[in-house]
mmCIF file of the N, C-alpha and C atoms, coordinates in Angstrom:
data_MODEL
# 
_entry.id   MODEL 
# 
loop_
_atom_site.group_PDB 
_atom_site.id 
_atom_site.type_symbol 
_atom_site.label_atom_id 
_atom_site.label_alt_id 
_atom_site.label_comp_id 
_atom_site.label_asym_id 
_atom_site.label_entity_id 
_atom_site.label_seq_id 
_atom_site.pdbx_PDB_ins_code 
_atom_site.Cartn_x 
_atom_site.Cartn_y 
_atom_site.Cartn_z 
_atom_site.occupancy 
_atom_site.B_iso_or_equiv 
_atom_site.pdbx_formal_charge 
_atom_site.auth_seq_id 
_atom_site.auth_comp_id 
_atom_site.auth_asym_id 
_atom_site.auth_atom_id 
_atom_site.pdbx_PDB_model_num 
ATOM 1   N N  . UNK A 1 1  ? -133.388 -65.780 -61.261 1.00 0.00 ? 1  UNK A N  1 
ATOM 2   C CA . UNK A 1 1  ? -132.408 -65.632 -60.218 1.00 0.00 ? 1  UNK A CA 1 
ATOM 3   C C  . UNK A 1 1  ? -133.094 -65.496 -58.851 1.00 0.00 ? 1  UNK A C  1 
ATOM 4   N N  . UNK A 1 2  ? -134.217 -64.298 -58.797 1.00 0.00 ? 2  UNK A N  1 
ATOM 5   C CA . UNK A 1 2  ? -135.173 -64.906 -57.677 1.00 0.00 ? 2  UNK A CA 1 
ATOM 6   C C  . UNK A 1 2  ? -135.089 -65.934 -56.735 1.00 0.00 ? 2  UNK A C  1 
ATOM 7   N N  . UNK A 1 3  ? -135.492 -66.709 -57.925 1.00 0.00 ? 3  UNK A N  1 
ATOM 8   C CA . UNK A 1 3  ? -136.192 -68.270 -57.508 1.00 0.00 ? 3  UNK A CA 1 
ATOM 9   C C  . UNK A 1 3  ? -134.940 -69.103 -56.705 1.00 0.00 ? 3  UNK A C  1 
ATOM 10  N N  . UNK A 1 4  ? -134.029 -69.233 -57.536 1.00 0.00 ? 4  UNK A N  1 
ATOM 11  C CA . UNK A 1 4  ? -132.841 -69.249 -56.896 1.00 0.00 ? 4  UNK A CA 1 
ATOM 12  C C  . UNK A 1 4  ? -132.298 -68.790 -55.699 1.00 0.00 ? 4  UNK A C  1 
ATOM 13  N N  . UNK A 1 5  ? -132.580 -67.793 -54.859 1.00 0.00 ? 5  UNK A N  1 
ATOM 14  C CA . UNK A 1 5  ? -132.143 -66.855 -53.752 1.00 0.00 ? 5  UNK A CA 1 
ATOM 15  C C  . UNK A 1 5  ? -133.295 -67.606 -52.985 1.00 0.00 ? 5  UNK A C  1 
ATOM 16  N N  . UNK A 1 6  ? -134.898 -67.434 -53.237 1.00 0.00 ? 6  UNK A N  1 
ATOM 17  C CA . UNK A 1 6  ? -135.892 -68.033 -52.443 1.00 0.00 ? 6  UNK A CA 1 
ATOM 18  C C  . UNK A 1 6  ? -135.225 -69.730 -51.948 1.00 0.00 ? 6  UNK A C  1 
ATOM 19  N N  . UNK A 1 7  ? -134.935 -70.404 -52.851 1.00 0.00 ? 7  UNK A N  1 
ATOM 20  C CA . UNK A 1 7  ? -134.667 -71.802 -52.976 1.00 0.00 ? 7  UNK A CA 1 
ATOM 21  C C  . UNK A 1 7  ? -133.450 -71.865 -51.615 1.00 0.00 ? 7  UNK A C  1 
ATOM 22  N N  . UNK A 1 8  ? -132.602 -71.110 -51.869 1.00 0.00 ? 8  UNK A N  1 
ATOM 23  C CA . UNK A 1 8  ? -131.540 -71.065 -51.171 1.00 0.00 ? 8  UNK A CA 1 
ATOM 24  C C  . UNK A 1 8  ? -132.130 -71.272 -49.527 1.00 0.00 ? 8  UNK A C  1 
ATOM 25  N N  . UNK A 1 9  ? -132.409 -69.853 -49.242 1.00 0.00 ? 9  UNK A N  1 
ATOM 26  C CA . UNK A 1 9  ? -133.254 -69.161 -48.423 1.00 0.00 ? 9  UNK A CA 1 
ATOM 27  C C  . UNK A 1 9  ? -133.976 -70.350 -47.509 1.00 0.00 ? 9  UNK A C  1 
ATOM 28  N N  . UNK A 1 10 ? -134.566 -71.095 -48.385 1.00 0.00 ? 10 UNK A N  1 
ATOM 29  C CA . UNK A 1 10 ? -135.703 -71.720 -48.062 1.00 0.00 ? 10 UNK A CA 1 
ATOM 30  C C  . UNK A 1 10 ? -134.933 -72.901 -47.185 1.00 0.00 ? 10 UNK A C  1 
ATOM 31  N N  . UNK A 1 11 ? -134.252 -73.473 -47.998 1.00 0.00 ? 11 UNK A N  1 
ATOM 32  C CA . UNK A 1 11 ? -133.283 -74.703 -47.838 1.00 0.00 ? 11 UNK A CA 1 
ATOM 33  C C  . UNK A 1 11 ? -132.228 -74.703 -46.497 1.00 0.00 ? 11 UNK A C  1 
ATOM 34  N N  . UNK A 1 12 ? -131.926 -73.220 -46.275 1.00 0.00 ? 12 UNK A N  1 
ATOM 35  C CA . UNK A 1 12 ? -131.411 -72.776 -45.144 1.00 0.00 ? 12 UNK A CA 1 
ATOM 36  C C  . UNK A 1 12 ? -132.485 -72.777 -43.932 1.00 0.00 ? 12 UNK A C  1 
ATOM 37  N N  . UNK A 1 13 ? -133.103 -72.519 -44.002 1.00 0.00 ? 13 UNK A N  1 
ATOM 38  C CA . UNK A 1 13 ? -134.787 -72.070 -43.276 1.00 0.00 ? 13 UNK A CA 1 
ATOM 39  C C  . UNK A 1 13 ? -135.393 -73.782 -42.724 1.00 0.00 ? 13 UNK A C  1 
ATOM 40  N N  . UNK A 1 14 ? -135.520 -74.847 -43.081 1.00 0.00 ? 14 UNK A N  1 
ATOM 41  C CA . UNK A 1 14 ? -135.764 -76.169 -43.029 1.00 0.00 ? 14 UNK A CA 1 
ATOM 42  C C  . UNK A 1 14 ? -134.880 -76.568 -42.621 1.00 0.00 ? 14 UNK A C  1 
ATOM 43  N N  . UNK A 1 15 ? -132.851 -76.174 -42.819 1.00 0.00 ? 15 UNK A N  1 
ATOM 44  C CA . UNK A 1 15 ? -132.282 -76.977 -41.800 1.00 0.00 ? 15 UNK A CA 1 
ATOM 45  C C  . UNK A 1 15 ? -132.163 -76.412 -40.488 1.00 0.00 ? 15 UNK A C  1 
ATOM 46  N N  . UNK A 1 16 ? -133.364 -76.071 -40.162 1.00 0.00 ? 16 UNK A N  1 
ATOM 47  C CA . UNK A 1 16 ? -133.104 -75.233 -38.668 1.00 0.00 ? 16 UNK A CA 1 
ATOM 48  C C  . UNK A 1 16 ? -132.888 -73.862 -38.411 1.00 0.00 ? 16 UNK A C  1 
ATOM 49  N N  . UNK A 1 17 ? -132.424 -72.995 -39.596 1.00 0.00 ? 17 UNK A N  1 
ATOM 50  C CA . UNK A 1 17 ? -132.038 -71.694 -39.358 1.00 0.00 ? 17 UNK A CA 1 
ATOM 51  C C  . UNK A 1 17 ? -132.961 -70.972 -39.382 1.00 0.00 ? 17 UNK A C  1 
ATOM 52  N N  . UNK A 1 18 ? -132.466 -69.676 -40.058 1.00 0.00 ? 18 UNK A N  1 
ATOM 53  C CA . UNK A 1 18 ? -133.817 -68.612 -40.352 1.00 0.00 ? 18 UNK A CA 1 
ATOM 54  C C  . UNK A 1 18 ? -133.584 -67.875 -41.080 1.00 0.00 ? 18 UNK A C  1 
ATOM 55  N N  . UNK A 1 19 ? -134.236 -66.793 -41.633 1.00 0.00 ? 19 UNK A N  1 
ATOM 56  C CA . UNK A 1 19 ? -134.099 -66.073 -42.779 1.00 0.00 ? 19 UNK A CA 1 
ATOM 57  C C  . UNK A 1 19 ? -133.179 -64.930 -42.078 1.00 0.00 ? 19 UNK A C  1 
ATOM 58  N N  . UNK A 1 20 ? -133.307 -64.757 -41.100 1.00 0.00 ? 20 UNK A N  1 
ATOM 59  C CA . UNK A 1 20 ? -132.420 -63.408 -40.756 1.00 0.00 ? 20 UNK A CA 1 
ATOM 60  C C  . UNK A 1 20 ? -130.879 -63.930 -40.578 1.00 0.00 ? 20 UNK A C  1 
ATOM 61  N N  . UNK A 1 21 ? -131.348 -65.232 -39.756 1.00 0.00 ? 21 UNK A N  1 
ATOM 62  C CA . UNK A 1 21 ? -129.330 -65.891 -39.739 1.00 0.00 ? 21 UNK A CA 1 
ATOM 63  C C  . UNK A 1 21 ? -129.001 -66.124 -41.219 1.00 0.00 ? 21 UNK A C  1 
ATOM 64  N N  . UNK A 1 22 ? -129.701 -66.161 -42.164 1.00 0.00 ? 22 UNK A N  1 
ATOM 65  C CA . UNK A 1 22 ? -128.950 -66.340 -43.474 1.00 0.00 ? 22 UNK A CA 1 
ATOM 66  C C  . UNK A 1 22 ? -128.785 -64.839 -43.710 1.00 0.00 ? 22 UNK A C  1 
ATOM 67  N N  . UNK A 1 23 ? -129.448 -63.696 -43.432 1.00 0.00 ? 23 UNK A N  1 
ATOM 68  C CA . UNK A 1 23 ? -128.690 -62.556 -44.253 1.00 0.00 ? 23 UNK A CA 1 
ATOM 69  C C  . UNK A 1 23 ? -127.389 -62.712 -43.270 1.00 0.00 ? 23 UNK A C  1 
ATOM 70  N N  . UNK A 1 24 ? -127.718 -62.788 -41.893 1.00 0.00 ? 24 UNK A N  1 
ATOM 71  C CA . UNK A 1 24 ? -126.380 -62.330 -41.160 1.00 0.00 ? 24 UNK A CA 1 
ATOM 72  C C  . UNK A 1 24 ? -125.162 -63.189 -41.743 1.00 0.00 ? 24 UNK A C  1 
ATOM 73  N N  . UNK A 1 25 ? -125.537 -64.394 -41.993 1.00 0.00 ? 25 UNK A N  1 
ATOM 74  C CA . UNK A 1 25 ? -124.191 -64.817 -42.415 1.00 0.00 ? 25 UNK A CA 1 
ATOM 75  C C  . UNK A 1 25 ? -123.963 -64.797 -43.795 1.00 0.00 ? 25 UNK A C  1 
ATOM 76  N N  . UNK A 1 26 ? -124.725 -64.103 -44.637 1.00 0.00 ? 26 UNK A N  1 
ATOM 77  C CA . UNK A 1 26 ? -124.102 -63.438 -45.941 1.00 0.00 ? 26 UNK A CA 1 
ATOM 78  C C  . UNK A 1 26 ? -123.420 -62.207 -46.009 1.00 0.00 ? 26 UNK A C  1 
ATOM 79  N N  . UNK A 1 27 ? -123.524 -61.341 -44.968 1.00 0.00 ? 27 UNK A N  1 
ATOM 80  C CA . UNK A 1 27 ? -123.860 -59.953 -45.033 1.00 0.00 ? 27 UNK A CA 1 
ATOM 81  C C  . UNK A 1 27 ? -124.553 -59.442 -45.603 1.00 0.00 ? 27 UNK A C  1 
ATOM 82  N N  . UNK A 1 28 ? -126.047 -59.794 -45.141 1.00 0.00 ? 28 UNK A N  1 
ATOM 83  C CA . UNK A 1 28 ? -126.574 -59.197 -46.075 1.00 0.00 ? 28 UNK A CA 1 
ATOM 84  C C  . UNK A 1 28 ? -127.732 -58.403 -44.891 1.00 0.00 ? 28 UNK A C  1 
ATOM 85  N N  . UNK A 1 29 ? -128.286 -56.872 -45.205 1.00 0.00 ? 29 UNK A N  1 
ATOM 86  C CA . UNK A 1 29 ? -128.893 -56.308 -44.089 1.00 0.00 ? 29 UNK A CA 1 
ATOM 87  C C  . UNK A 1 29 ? -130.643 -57.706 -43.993 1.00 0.00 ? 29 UNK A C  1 
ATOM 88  N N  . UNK A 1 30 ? -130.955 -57.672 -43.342 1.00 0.00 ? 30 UNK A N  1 
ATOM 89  C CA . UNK A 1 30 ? -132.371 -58.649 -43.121 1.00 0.00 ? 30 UNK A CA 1 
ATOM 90  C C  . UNK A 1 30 ? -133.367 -58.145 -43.760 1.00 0.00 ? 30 UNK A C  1 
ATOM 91  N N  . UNK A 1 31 ? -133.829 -56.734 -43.728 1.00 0.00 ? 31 UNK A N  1 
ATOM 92  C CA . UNK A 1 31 ? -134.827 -56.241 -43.670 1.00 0.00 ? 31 UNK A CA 1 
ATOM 93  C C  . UNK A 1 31 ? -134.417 -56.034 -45.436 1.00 0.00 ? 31 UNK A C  1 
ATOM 94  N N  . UNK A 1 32 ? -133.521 -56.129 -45.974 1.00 0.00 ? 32 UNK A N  1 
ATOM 95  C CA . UNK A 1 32 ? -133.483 -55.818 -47.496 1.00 0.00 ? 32 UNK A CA 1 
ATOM 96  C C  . UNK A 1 32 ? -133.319 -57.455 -48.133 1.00 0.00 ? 32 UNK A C  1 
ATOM 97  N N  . UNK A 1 33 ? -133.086 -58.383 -47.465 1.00 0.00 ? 33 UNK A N  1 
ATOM 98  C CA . UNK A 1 33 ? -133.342 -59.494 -47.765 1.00 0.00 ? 33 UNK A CA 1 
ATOM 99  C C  . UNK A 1 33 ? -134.731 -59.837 -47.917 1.00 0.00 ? 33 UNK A C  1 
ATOM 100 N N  . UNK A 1 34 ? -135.583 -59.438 -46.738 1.00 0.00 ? 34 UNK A N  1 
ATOM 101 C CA . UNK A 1 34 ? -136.871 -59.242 -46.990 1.00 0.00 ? 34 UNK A CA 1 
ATOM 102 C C  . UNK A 1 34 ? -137.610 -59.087 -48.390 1.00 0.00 ? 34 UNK A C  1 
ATOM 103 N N  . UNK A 1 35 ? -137.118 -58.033 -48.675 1.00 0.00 ? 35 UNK A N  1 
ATOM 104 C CA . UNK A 1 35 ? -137.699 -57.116 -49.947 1.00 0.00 ? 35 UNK A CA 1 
ATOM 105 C C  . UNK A 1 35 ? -137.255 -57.483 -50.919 1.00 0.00 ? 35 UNK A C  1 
ATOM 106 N N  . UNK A 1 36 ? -135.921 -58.375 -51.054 1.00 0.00 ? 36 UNK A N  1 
ATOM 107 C CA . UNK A 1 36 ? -136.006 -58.723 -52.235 1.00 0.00 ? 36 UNK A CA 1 
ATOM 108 C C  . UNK A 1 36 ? -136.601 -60.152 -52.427 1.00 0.00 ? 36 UNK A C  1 
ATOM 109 N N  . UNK A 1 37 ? -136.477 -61.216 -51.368 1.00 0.00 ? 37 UNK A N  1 
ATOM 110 C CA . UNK A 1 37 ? -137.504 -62.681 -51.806 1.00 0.00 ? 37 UNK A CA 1 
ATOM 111 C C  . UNK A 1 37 ? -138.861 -61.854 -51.880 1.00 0.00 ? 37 UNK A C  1 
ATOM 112 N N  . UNK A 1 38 ? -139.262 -61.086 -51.664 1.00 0.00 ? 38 UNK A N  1 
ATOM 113 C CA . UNK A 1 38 ? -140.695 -60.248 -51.857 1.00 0.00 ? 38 UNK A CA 1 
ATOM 114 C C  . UNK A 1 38 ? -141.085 -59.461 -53.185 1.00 0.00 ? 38 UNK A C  1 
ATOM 115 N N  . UNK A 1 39 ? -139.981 -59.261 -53.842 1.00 0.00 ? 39 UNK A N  1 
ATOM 116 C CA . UNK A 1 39 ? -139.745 -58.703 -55.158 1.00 0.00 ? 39 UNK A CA 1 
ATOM 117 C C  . UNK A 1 39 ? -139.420 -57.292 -55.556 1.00 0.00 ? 39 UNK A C  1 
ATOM 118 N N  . UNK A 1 40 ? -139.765 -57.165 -53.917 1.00 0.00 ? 40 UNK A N  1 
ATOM 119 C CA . UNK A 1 40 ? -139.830 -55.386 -53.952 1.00 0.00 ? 40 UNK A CA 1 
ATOM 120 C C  . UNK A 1 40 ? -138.333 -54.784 -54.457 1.00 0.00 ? 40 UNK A C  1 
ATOM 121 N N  . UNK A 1 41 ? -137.630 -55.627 -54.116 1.00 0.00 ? 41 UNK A N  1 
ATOM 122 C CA . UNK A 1 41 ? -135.681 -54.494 -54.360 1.00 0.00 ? 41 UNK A CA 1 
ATOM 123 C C  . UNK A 1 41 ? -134.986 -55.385 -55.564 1.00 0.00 ? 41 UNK A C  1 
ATOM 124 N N  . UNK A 1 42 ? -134.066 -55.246 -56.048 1.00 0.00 ? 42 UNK A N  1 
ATOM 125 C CA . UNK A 1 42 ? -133.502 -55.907 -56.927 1.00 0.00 ? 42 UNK A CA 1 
ATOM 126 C C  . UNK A 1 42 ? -132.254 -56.947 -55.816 1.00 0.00 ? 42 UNK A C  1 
ATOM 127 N N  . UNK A 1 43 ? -131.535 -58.006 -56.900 1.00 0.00 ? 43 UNK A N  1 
ATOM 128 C CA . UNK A 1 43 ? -130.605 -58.717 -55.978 1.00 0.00 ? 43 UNK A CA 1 
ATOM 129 C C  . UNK A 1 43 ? -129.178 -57.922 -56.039 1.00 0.00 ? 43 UNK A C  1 
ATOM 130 N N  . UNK A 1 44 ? -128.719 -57.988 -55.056 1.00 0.00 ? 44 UNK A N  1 
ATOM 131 C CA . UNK A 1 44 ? -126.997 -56.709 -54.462 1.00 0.00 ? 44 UNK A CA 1 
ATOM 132 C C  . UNK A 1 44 ? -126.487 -57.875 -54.855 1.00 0.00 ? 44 UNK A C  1 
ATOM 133 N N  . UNK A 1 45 ? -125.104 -57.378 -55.096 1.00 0.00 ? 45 UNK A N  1 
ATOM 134 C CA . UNK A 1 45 ? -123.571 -58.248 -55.634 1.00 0.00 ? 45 UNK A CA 1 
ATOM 135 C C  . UNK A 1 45 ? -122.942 -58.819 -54.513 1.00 0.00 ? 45 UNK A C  1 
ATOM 136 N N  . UNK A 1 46 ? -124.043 -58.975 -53.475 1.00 0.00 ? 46 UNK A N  1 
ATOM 137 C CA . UNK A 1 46 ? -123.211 -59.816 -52.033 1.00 0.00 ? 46 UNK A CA 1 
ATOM 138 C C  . UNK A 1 46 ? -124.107 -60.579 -52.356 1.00 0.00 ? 46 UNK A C  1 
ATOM 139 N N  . UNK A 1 47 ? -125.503 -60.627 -52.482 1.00 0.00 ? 47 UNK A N  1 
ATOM 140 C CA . UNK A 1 47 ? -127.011 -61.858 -52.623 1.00 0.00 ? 47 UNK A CA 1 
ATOM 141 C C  . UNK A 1 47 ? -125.939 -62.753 -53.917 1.00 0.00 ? 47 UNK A C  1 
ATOM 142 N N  . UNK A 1 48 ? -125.736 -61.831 -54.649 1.00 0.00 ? 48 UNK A N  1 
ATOM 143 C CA . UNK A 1 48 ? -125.360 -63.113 -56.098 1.00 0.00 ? 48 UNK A CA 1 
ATOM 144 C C  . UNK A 1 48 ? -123.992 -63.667 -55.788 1.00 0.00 ? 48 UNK A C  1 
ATOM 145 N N  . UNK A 1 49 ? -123.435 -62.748 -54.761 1.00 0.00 ? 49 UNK A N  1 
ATOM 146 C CA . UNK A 1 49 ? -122.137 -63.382 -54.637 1.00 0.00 ? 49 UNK A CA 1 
ATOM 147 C C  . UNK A 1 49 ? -122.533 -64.747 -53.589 1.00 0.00 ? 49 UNK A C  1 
ATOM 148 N N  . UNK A 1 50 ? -123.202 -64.429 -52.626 1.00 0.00 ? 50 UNK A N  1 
ATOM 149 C CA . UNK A 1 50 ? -123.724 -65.912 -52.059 1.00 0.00 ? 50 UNK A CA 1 
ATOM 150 C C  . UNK A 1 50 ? -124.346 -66.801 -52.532 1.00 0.00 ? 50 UNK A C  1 
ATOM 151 N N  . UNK A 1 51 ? -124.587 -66.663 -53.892 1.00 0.00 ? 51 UNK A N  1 
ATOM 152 C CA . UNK A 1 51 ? -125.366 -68.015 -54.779 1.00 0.00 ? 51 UNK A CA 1 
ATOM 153 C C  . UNK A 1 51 ? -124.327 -68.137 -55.591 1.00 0.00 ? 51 UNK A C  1 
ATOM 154 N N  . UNK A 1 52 ? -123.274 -67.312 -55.384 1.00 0.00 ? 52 UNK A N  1 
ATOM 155 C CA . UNK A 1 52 ? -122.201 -68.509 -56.885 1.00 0.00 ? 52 UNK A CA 1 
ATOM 156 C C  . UNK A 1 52 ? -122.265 -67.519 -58.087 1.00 0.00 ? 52 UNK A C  1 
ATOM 157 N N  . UNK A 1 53 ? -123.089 -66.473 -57.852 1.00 0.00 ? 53 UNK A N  1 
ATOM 158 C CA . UNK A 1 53 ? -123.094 -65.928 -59.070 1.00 0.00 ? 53 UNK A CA 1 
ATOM 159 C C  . UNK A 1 53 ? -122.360 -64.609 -59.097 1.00 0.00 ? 53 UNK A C  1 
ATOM 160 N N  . UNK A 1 54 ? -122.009 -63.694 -60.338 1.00 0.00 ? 54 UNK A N  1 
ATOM 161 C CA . UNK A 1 54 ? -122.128 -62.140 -60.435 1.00 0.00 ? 54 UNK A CA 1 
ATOM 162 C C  . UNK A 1 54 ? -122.828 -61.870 -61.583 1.00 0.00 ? 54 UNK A C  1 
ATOM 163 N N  . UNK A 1 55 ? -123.071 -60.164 -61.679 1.00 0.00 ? 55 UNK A N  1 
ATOM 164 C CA . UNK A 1 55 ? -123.787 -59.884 -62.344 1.00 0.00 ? 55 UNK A CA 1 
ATOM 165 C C  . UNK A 1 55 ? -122.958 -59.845 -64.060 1.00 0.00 ? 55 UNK A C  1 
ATOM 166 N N  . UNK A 1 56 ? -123.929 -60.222 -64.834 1.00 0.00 ? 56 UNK A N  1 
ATOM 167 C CA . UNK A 1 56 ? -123.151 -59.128 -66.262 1.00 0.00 ? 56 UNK A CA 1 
ATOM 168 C C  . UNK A 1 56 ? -123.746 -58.825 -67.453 1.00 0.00 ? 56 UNK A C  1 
ATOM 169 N N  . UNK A 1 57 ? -123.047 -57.920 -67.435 1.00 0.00 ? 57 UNK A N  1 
ATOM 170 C CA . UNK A 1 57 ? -123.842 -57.039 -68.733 1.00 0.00 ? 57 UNK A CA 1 
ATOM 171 C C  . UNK A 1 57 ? -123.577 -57.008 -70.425 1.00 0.00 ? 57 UNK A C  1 
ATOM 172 N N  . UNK A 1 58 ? -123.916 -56.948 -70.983 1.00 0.00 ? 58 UNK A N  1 
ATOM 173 C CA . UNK A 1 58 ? -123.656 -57.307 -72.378 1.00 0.00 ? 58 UNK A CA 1 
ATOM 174 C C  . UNK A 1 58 ? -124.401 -55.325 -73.020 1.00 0.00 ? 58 UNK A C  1 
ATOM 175 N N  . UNK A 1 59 ? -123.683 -55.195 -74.069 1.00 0.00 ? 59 UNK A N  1 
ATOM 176 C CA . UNK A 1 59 ? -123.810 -54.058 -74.392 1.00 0.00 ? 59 UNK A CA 1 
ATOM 177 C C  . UNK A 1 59 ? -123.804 -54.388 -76.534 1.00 0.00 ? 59 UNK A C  1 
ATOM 178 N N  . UNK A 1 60 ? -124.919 -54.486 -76.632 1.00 0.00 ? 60 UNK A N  1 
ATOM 179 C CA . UNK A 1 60 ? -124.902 -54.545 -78.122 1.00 0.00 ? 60 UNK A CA 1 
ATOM 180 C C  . UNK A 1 60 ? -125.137 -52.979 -79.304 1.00 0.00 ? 60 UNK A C  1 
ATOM 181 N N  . UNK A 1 61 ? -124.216 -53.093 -80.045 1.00 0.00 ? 61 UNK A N  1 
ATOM 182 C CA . UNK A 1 61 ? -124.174 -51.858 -81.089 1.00 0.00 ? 61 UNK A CA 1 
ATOM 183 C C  . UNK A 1 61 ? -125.109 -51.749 -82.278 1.00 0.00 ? 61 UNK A C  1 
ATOM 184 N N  . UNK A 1 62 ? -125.953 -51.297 -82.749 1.00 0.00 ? 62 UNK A N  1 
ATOM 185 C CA . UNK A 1 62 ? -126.438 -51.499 -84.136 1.00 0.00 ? 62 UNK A CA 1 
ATOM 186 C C  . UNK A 1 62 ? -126.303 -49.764 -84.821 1.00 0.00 ? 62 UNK A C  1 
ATOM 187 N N  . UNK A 1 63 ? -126.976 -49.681 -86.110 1.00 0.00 ? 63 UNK A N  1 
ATOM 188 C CA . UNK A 1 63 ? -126.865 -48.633 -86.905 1.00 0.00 ? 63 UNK A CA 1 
ATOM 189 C C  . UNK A 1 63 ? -128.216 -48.006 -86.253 1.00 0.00 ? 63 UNK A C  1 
ATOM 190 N N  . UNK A 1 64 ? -128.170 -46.614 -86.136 1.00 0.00 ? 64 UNK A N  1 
ATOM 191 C CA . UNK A 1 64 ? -129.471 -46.316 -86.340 1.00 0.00 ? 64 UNK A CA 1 
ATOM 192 C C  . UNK A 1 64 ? -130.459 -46.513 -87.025 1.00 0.00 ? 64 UNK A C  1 
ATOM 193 N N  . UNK A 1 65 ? -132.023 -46.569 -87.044 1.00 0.00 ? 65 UNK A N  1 
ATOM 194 C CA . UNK A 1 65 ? -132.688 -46.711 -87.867 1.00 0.00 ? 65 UNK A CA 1 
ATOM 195 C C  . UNK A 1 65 ? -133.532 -45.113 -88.232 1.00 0.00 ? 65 UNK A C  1 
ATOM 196 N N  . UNK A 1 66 ? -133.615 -45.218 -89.467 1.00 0.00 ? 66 UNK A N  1 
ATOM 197 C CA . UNK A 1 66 ? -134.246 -44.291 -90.089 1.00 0.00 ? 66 UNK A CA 1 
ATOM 198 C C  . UNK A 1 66 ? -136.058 -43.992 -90.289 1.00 0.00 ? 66 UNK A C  1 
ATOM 199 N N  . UNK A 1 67 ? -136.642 -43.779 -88.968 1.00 0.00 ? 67 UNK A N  1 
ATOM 200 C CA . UNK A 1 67 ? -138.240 -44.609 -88.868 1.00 0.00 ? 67 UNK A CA 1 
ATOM 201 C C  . UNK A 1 67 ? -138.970 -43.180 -89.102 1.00 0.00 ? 67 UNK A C  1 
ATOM 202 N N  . UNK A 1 68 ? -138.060 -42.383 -90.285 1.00 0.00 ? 68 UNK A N  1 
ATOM 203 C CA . UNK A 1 68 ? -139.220 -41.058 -89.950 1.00 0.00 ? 68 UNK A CA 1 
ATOM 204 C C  . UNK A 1 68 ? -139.787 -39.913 -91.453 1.00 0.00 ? 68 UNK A C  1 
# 
């Protein structure tokens, strides 16, 4: 998903813009846009909402195991 956000990013960035006019016109703060094409923060539900995506979670059940 990263790679995806960089790609975006990037693609915006080559037609003339910049990385900060793409957070501004996501809402997204700049300086945490930063950190996450950097790896440092995880992606917010406005970043995935501007790629098309949301998040989701899957929650699987099993039996305990007896390892003792």
């Amino acid at each position: 998903m990263l790679q995806l956000l960089r790609k975006s990013v990037l693609s915006y960035i080559e037609n003339g813009g910049s990385q900060r006019q793409w957070a501004i016109d996501h809402g997204i703060d700049a300086a945490y846009l930063s950190k996450m094409l950097n790896g440092e923060r995880g992606l917010t539900a406005k970043t995935l909402d501007a790629l098309g995506y949301e998040k989701v979670v899957t929650v699987r059940y099993r039996e305990k195991r007896n390892d003792g």
